[in-house]
HTML snippet that shows the backbone in 3Dmol.js (N, CA, C, O; Angstrom):
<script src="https://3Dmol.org/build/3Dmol-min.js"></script>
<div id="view" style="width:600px;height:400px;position:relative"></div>
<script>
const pdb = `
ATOM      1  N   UNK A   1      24.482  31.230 -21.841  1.00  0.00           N
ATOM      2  CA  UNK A   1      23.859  30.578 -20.704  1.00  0.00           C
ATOM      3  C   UNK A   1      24.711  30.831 -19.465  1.00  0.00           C
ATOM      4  O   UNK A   1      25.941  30.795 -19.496  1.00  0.00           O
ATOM      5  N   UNK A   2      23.972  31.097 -18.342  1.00  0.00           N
ATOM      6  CA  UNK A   2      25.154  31.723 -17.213  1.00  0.00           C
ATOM      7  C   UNK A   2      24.396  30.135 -16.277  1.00  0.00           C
ATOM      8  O   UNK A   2      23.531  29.274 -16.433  1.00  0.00           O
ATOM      9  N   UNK A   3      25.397  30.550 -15.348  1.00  0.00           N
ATOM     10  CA  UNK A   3      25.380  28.877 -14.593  1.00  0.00           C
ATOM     11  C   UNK A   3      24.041  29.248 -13.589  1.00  0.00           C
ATOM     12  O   UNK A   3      23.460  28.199 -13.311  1.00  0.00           O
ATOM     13  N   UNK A   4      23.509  30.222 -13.081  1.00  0.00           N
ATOM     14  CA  UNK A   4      22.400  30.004 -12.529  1.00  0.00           C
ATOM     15  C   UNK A   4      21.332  29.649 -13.238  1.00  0.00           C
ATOM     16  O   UNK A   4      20.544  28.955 -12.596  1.00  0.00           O
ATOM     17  N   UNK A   5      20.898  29.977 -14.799  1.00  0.00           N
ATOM     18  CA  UNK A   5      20.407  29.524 -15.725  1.00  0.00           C
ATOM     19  C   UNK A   5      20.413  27.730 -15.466  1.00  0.00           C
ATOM     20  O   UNK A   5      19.483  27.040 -15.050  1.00  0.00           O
ATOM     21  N   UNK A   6      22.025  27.231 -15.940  1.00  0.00           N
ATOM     22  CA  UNK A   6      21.709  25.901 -15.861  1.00  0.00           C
ATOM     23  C   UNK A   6      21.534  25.301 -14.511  1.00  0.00           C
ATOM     24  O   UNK A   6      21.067  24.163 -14.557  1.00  0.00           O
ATOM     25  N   UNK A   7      21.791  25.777 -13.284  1.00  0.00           N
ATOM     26  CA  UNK A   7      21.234  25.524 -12.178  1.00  0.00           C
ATOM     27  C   UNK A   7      19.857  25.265 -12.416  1.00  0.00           C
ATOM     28  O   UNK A   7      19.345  24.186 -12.717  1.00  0.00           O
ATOM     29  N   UNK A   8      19.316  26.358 -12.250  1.00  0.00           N
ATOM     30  CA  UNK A   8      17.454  26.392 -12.228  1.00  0.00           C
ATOM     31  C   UNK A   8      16.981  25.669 -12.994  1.00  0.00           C
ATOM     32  O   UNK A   8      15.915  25.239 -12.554  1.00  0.00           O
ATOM     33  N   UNK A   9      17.348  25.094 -14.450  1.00  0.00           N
ATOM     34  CA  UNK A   9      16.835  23.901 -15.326  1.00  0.00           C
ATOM     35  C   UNK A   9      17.329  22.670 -14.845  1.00  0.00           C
ATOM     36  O   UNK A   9      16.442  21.818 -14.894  1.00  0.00           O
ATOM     37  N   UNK A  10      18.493  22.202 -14.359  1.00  0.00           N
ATOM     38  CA  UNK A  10      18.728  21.381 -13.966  1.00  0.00           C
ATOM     39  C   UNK A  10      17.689  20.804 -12.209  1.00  0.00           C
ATOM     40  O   UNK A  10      17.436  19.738 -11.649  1.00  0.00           O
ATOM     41  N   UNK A  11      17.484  21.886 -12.032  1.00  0.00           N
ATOM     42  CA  UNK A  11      16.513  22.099 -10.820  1.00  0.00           C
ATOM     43  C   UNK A  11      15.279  21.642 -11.282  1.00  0.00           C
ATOM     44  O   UNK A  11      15.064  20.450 -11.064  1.00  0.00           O
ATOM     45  N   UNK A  12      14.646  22.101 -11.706  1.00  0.00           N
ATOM     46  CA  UNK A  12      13.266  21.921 -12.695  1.00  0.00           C
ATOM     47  C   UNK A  12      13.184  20.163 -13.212  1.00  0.00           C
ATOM     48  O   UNK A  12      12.257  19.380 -13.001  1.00  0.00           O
ATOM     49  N   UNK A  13      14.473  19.909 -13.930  1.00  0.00           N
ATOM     50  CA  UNK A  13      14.488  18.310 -14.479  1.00  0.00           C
ATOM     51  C   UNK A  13      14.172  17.199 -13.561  1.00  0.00           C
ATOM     52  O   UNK A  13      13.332  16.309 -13.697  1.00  0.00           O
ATOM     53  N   UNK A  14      15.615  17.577 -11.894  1.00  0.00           N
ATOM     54  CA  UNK A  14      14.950  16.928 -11.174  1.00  0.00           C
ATOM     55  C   UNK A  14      13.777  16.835 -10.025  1.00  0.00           C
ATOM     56  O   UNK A  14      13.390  15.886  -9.343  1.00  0.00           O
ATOM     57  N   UNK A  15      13.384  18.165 -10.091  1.00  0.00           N
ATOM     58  CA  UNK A  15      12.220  17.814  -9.177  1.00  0.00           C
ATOM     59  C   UNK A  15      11.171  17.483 -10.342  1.00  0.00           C
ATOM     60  O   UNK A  15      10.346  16.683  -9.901  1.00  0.00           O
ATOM     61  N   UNK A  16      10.951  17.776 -11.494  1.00  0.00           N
ATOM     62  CA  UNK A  16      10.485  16.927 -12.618  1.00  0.00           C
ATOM     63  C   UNK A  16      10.312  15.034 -12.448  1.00  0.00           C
ATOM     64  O   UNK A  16       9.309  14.330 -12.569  1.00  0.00           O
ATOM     65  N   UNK A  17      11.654  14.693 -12.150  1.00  0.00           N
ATOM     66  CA  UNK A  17      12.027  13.652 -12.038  1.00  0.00           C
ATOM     67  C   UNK A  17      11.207  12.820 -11.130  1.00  0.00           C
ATOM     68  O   UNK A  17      10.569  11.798 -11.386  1.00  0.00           O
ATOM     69  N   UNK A  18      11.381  13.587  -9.804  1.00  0.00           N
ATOM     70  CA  UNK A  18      11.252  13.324  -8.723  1.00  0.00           C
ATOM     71  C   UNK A  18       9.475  13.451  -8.354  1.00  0.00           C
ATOM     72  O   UNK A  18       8.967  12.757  -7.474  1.00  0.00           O
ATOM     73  N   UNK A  19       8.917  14.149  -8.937  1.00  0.00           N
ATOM     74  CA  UNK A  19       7.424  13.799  -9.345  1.00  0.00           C
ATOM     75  C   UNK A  19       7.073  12.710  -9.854  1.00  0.00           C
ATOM     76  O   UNK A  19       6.410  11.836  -9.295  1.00  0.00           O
ATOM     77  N   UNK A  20       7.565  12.696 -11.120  1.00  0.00           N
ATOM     78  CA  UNK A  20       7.235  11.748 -11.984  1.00  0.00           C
ATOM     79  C   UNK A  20       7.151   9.690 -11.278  1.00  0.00           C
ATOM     80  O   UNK A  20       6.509   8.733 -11.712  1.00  0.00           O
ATOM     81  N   UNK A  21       8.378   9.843  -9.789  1.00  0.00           N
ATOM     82  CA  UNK A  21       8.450   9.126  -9.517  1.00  0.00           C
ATOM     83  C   UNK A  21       8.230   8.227  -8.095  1.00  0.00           C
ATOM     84  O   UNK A  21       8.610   7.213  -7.510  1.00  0.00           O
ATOM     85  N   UNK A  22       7.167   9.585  -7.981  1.00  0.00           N
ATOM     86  CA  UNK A  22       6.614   9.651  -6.380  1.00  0.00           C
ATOM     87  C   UNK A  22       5.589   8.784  -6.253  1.00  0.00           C
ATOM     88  O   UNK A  22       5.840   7.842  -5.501  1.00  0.00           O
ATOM     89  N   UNK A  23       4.361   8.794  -6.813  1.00  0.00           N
ATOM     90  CA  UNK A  23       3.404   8.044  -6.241  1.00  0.00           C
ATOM     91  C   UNK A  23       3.776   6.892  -6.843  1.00  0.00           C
ATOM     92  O   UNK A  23       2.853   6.295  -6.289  1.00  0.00           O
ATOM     93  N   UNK A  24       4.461   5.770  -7.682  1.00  0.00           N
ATOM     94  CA  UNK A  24       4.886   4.666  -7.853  1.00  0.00           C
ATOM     95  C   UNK A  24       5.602   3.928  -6.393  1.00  0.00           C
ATOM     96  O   UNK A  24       5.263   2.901  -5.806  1.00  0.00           O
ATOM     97  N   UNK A  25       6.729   4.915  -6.091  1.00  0.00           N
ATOM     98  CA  UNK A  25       7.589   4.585  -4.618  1.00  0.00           C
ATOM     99  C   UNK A  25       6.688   5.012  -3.177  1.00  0.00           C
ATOM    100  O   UNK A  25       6.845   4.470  -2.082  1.00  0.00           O
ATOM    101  N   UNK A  26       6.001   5.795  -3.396  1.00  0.00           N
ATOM    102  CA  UNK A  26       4.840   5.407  -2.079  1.00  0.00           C
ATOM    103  C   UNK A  26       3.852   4.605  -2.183  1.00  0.00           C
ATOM    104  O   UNK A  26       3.396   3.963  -1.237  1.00  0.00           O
ATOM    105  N   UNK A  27       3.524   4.575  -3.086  1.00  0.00           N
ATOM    106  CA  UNK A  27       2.865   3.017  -3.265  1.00  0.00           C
ATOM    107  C   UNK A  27       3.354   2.214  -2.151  1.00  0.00           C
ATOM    108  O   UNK A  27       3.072   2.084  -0.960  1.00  0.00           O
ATOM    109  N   UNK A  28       4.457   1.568  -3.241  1.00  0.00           N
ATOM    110  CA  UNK A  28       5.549   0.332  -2.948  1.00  0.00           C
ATOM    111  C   UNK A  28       5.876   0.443  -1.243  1.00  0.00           C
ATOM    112  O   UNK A  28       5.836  -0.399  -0.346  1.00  0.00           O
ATOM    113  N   UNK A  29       6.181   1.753  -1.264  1.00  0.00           N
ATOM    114  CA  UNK A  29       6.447   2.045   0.191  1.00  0.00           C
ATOM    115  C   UNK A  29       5.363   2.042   1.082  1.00  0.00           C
ATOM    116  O   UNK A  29       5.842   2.112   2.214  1.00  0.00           O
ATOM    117  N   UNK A  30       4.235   1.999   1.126  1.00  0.00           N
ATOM    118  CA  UNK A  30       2.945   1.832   2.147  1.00  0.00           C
ATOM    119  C   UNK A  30       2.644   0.219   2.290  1.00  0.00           C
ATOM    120  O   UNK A  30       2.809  -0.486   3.286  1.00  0.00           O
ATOM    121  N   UNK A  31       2.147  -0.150   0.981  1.00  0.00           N
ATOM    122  CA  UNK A  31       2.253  -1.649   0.668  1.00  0.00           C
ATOM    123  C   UNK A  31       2.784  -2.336   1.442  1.00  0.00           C
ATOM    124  O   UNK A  31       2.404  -3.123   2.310  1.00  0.00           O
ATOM    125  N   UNK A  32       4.558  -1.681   0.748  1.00  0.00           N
ATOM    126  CA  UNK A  32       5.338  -2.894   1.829  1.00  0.00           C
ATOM    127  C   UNK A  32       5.199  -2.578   3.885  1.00  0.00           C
ATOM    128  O   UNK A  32       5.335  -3.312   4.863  1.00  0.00           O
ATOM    129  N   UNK A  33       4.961  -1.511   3.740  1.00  0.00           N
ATOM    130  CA  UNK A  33       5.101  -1.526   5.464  1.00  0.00           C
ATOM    131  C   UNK A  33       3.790  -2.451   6.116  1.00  0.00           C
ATOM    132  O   UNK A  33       3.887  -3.182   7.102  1.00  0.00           O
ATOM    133  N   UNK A  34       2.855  -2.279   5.505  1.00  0.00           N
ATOM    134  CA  UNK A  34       1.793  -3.184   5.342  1.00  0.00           C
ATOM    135  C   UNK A  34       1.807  -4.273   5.690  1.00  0.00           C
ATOM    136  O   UNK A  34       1.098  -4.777   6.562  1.00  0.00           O
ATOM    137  N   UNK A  35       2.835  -4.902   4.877  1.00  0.00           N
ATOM    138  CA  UNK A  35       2.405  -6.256   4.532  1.00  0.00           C
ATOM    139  C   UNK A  35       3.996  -6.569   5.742  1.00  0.00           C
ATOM    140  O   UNK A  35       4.105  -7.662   6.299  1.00  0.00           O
ATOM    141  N   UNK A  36       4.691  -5.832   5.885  1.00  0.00           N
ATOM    142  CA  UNK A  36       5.930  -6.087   6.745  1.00  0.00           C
ATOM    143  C   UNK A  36       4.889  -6.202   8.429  1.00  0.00           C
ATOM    144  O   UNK A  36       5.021  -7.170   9.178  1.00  0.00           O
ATOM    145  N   UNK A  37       4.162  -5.317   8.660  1.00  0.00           N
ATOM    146  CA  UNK A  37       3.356  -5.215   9.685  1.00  0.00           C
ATOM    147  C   UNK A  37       2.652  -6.064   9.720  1.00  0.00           C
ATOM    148  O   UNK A  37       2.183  -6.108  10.857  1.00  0.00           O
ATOM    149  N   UNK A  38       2.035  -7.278   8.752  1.00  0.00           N
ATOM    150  CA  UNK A  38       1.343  -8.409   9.097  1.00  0.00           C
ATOM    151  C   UNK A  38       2.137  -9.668   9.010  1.00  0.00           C
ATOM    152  O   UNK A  38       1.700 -10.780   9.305  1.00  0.00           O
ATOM    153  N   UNK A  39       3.522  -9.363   8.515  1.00  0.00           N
ATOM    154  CA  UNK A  39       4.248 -10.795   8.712  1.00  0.00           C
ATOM    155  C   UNK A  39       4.939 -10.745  10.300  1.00  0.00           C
ATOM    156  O   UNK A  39       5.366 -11.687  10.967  1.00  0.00           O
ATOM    157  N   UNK A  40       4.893  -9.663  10.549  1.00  0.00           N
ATOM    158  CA  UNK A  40       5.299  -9.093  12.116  1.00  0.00           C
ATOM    159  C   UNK A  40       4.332  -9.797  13.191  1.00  0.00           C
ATOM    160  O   UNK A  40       4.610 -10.486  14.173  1.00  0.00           O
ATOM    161  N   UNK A  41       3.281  -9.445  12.739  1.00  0.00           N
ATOM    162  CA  UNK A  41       2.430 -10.049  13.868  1.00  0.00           C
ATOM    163  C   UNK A  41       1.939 -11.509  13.944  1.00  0.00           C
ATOM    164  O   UNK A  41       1.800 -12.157  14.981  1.00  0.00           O
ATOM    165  N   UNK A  42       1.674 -11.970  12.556  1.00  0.00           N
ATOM    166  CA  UNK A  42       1.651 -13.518  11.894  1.00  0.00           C
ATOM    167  C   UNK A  42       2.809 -14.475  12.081  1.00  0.00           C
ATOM    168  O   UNK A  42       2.710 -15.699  12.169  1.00  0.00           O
ATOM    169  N   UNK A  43       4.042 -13.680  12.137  1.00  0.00           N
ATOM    170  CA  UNK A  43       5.287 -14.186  12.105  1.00  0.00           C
ATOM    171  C   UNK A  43       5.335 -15.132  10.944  1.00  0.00           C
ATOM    172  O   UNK A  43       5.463 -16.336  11.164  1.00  0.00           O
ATOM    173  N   UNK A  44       5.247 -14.705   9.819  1.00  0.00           N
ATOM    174  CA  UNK A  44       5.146 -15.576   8.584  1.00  0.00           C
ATOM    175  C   UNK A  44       6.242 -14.749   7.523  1.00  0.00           C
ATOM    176  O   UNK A  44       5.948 -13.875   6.708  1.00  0.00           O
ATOM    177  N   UNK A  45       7.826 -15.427   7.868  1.00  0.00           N
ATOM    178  CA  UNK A  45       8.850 -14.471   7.169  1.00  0.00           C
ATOM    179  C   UNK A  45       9.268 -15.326   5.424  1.00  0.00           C
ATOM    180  O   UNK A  45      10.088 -16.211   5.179  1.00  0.00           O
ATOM    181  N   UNK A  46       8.084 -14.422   4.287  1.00  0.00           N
ATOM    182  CA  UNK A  46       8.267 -15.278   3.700  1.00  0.00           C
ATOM    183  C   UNK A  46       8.914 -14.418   2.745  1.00  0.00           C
ATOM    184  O   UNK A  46       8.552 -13.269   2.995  1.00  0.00           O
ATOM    185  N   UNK A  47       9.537 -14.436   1.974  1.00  0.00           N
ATOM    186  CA  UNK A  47       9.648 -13.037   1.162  1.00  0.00           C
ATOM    187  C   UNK A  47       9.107 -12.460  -0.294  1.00  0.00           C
ATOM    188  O   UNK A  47       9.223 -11.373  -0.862  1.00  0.00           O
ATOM    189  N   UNK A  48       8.363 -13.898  -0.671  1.00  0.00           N
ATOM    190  CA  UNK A  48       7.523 -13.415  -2.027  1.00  0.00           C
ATOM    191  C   UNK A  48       6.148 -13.011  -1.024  1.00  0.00           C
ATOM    192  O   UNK A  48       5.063 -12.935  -1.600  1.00  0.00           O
ATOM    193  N   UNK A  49       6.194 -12.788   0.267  1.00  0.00           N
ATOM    194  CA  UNK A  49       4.692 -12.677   0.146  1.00  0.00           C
ATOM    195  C   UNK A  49       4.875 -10.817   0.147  1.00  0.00           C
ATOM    196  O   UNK A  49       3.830 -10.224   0.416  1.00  0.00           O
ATOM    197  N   UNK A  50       5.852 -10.125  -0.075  1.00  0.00           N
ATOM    198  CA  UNK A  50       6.126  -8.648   0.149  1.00  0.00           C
ATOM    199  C   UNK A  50       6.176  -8.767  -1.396  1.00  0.00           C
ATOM    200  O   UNK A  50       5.211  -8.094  -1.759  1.00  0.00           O
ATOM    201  N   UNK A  51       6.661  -9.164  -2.274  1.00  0.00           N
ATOM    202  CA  UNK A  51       7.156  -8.784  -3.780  1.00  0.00           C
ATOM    203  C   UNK A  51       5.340  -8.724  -4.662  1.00  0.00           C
ATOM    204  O   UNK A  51       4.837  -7.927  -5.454  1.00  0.00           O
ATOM    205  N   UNK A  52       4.961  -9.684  -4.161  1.00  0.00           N
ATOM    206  CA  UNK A  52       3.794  -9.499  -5.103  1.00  0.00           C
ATOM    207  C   UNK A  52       3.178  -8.527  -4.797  1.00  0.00           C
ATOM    208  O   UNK A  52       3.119  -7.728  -5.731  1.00  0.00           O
ATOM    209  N   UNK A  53       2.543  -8.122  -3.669  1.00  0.00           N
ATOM    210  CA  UNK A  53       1.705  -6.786  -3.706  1.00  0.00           C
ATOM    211  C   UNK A  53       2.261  -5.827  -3.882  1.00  0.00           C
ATOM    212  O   UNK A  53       1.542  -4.942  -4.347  1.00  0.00           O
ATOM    213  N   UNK A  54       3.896  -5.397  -3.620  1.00  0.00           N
ATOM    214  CA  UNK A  54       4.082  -4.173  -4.029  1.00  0.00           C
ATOM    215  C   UNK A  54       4.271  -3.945  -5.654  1.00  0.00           C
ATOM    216  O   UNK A  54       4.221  -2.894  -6.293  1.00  0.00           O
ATOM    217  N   UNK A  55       4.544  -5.514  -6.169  1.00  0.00           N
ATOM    218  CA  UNK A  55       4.197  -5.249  -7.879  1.00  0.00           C
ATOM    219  C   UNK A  55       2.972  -4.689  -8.181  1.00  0.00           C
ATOM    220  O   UNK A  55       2.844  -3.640  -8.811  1.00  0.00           O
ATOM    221  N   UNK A  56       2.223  -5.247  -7.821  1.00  0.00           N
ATOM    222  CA  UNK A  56       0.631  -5.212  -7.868  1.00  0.00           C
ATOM    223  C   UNK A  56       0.074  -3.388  -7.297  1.00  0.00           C
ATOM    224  O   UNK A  56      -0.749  -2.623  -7.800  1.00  0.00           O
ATOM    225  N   UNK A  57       0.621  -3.300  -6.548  1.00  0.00           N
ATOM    226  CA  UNK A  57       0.345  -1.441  -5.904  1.00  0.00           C
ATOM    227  C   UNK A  57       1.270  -1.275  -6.820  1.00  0.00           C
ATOM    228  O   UNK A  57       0.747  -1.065  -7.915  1.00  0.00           O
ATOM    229  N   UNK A  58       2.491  -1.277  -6.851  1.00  0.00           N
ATOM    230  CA  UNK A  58       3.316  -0.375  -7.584  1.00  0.00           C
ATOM    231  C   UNK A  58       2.390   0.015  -9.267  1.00  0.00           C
ATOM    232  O   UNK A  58       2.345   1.103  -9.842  1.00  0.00           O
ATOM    233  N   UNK A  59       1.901  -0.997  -9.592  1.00  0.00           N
ATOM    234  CA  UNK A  59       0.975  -1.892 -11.062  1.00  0.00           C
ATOM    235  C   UNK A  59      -0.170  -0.340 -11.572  1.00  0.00           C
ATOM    236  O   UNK A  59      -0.291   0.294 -12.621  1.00  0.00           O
ATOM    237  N   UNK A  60      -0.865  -0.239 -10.107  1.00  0.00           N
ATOM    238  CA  UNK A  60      -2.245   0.103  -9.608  1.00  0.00           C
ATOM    239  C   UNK A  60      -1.302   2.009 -10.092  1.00  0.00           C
ATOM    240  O   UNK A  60      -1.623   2.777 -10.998  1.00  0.00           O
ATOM    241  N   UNK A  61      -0.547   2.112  -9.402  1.00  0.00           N
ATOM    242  CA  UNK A  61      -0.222   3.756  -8.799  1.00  0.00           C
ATOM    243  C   UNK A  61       0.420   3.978 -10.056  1.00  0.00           C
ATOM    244  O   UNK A  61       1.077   5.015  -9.961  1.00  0.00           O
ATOM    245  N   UNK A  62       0.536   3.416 -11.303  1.00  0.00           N
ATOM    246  CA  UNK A  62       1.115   3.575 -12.379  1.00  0.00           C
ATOM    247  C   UNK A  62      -0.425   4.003 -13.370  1.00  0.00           C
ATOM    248  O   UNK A  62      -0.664   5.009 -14.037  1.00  0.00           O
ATOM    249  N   UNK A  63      -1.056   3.069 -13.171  1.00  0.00           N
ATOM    250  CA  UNK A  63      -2.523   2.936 -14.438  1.00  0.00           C
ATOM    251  C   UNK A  63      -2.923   4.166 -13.339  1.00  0.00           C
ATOM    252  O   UNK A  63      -3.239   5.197 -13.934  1.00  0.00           O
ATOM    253  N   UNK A  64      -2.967   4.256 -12.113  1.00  0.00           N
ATOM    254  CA  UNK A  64      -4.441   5.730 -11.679  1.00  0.00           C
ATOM    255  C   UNK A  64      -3.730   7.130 -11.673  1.00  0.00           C
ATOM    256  O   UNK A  64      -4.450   8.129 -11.660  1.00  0.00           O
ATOM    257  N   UNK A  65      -2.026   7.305 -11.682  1.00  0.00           N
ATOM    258  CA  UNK A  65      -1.507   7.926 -11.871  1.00  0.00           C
ATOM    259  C   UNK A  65      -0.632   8.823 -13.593  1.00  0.00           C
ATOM    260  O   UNK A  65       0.039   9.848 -13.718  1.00  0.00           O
ATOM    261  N   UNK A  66      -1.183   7.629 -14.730  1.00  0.00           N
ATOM    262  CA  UNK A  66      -0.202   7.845 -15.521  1.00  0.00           C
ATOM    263  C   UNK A  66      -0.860   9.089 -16.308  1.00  0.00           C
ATOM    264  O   UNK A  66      -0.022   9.685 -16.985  1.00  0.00           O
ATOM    265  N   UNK A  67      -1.954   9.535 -16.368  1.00  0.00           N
ATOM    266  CA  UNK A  67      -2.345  10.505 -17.231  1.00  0.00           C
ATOM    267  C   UNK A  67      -2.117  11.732 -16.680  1.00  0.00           C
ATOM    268  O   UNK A  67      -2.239  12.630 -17.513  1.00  0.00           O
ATOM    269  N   UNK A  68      -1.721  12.242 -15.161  1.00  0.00           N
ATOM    270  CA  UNK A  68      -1.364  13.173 -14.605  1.00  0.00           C
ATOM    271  C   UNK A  68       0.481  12.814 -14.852  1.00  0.00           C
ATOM    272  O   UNK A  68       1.197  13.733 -15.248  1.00  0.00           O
ATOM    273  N   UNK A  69       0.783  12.114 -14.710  1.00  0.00           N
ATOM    274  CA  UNK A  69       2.508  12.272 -15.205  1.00  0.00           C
ATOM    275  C   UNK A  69       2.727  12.155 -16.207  1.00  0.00           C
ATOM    276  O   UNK A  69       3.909  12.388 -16.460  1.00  0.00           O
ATOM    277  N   UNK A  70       1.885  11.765 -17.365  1.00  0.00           N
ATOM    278  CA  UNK A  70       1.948  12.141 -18.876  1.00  0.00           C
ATOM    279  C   UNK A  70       1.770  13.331 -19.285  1.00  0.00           C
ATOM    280  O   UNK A  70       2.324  13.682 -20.327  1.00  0.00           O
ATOM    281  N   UNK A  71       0.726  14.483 -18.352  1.00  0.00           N
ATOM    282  CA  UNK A  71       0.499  15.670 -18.518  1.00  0.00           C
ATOM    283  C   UNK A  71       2.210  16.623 -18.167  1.00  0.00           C
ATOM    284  O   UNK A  71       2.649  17.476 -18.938  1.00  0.00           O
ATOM    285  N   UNK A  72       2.645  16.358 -17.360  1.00  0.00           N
ATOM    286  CA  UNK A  72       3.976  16.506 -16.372  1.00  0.00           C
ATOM    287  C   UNK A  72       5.041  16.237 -17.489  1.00  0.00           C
ATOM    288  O   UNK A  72       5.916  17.076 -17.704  1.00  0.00           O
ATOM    289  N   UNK A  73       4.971  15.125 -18.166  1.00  0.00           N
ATOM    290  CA  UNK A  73       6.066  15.035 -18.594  1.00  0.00           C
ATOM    291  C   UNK A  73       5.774  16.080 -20.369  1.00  0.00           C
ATOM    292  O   UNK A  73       6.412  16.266 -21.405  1.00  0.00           O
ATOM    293  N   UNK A  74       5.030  16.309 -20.049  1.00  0.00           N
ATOM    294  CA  UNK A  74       4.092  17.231 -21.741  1.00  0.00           C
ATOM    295  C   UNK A  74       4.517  18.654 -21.706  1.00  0.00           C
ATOM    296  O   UNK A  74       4.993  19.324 -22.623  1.00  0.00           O
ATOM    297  N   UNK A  75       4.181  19.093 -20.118  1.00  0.00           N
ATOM    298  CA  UNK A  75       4.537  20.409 -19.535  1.00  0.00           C
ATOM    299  C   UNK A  75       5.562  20.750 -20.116  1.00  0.00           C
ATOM    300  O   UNK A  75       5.785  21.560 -21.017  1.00  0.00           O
ATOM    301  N   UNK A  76       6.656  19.548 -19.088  1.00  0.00           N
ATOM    302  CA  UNK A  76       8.461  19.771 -18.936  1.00  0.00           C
ATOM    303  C   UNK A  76       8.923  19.798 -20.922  1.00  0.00           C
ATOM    304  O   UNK A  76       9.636  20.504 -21.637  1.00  0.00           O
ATOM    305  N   UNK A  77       8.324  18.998 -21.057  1.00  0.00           N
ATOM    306  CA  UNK A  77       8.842  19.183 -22.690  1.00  0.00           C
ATOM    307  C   UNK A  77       8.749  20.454 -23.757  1.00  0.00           C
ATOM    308  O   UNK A  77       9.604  20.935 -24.500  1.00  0.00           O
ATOM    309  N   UNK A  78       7.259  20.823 -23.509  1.00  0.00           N
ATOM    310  CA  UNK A  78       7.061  21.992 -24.105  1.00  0.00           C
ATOM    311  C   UNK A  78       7.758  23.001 -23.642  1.00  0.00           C
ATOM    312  O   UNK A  78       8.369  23.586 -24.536  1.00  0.00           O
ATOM    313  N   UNK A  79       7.933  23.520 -22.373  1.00  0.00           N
ATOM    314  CA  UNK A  79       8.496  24.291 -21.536  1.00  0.00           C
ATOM    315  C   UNK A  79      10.169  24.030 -22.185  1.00  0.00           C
ATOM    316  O   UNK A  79      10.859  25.030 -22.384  1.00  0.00           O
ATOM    317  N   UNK A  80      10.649  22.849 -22.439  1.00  0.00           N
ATOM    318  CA  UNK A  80      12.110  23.222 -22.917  1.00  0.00           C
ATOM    319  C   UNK A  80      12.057  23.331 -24.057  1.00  0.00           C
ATOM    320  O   UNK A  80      12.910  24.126 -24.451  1.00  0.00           O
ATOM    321  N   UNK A  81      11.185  22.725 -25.192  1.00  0.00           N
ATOM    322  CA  UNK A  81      11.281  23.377 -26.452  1.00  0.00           C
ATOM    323  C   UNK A  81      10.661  24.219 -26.901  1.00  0.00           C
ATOM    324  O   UNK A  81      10.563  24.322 -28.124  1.00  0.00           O
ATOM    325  N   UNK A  82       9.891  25.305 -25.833  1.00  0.00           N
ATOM    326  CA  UNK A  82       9.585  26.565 -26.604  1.00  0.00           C
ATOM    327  C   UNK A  82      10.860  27.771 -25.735  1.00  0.00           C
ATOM    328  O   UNK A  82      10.758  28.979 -25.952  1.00  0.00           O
ATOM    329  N   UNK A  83      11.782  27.315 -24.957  1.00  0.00           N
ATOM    330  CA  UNK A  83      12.726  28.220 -24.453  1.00  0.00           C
ATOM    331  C   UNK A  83      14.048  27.942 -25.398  1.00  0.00           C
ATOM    332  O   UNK A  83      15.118  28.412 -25.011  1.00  0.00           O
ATOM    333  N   UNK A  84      14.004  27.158 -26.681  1.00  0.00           N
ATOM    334  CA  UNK A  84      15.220  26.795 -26.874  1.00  0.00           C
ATOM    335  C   UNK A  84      15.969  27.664 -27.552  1.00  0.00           C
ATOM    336  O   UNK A  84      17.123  27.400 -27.889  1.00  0.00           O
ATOM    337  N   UNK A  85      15.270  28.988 -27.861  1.00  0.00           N
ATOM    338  CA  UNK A  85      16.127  30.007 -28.601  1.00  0.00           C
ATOM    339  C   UNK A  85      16.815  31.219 -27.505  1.00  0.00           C
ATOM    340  O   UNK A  85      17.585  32.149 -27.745  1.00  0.00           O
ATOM    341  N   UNK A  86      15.917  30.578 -25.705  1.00  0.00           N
ATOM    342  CA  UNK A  86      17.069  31.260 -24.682  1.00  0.00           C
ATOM    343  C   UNK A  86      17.907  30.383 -24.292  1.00  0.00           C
ATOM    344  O   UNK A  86      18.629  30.835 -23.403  1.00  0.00           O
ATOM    345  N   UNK A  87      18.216  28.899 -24.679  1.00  0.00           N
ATOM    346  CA  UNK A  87      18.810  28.372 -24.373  1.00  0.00           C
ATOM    347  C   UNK A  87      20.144  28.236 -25.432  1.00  0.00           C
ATOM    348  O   UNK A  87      21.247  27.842 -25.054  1.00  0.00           O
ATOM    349  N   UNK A  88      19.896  28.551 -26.518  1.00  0.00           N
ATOM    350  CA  UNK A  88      20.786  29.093 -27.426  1.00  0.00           C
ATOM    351  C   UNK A  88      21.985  30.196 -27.451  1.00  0.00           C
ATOM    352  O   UNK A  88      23.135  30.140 -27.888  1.00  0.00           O
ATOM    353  N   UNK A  89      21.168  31.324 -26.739  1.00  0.00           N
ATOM    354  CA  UNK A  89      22.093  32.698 -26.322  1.00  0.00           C
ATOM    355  C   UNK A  89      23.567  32.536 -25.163  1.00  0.00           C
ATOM    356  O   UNK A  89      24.231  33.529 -24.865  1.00  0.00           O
TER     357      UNK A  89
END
`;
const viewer = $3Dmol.createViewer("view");
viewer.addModel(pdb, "pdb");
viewer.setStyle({}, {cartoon: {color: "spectrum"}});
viewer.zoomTo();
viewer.render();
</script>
């Protein structure tokens, strides 16, 4: 294994990663600006009123998202265990 080898897999894992964990954190992240933008204008600084909906989106972007990052995470797997006899050399 030469180190650009484990570069480029290590590359692959985390933008792997980093898929896998995108539409959960934009969720959370729209949600909350959301709901930060109506306690802004309401002036209502409460702080469970931010925790529940981004559970609730975060909840949502998990169930409409999980069969495309189950496919993703199916890919990345097969992809390392059908290379494992170049990962051997």
């Amino acid at each position: 294994m030469t180190p650009e080898f484990i570069t480029a897999f290590f590359v692959d894992a985390i933008q792997t990663a980093i898929l896998l964990a995108m539409p959960m954190l934009l969720a959370g992240l729209i949600v909350g600006l959301l709901v930060s933008m109506f306690q802004a204008a309401t002036q209502i600084n409460e702080m469970t009123l931010v925790f529940i909906p981004k559970m609730l989106a975060v909840g949502l972007a998990l169930l409409i998202f999980f069969p495309w990052m189950l496919q993703l995470m199916i890919d990345f797997t097969q992809n390392v265990f059908s290379n494992i006899p170049v990962f051997a050399r």
